[in-house]
Legacy VTK file of the C-alpha trace (Angstrom):
# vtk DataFile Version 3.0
C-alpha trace
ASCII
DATASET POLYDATA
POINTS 72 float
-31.405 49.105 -21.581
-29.693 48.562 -18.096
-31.049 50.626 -15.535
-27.370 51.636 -14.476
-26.674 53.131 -18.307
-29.725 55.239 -18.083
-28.792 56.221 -14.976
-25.117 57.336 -16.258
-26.584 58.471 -19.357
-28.457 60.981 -17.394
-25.607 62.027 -15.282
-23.448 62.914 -18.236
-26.712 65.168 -19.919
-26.924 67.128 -16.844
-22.786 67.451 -16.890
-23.240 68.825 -19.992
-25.807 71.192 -19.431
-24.068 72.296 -16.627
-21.381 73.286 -18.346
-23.431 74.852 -21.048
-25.190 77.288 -18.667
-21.342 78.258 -17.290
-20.942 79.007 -20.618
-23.815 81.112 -21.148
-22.918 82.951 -18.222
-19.049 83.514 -19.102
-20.499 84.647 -22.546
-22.705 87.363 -21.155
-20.551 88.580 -18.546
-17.926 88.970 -21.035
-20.394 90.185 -23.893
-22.314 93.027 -20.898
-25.455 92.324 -22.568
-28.452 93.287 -20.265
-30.912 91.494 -22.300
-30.515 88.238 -19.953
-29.112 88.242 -16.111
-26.446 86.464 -15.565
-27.258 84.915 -12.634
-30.407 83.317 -14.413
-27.666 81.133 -15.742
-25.431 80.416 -12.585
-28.478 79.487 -10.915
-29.939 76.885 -12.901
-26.233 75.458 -12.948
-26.380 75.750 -8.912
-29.550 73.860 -9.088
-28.547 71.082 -11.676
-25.918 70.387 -9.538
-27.529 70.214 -6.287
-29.992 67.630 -8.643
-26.903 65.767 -9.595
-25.356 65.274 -6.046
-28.635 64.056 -5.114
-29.204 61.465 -7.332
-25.552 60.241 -6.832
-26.763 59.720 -3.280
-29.899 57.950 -4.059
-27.989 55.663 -6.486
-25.188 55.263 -3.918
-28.145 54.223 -1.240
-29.917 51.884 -3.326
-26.664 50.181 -4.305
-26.700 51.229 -8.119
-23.273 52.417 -7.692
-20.325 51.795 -5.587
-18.030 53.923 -4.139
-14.323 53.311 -3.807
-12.552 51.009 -1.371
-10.630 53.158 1.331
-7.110 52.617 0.484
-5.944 51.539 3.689
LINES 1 73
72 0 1 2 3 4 5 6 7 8 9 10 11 12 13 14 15 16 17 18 19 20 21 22 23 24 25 26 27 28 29 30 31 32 33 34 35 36 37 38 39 40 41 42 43 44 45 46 47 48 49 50 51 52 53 54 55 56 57 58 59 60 61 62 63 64 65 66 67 68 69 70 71
């Protein structure tokens, strides 16, 4: 496979988990369980994304991905 579809592939899996652990936490908030803190939750989706922007940078500095044209 293409480095840049692995590369996408992985983007969109942390997306999702991302997403998934907002979830979580918008179900337990809602739910006031006390088995699990919420901010278990909101922190691993602070820290996925901070992963994220990071390898967007990397991919953006070794020329994996381009960004936009400015429009003027």
């Amino acid at each position: 496979m293409d480095t840049l579809v692995i590369f996408k592939l992985v983007l969109v899996l942390l997306l999702v988990f991302i997403l998934f652990n907002l979830a979580r936490a918008l179900f337990i908030m809602v739910k006031a369980e006390n088995k699990q803190p919420m901010s278990q939750y909101l922190g691993r989706r602070v820290i996925f994304s901070a992963l994220v922007m990071m390898l967007l940078l990397l991919a953006l500095g070794l020329g994996w991905v381009t960004p936009n044209p400015r429009p003027y």
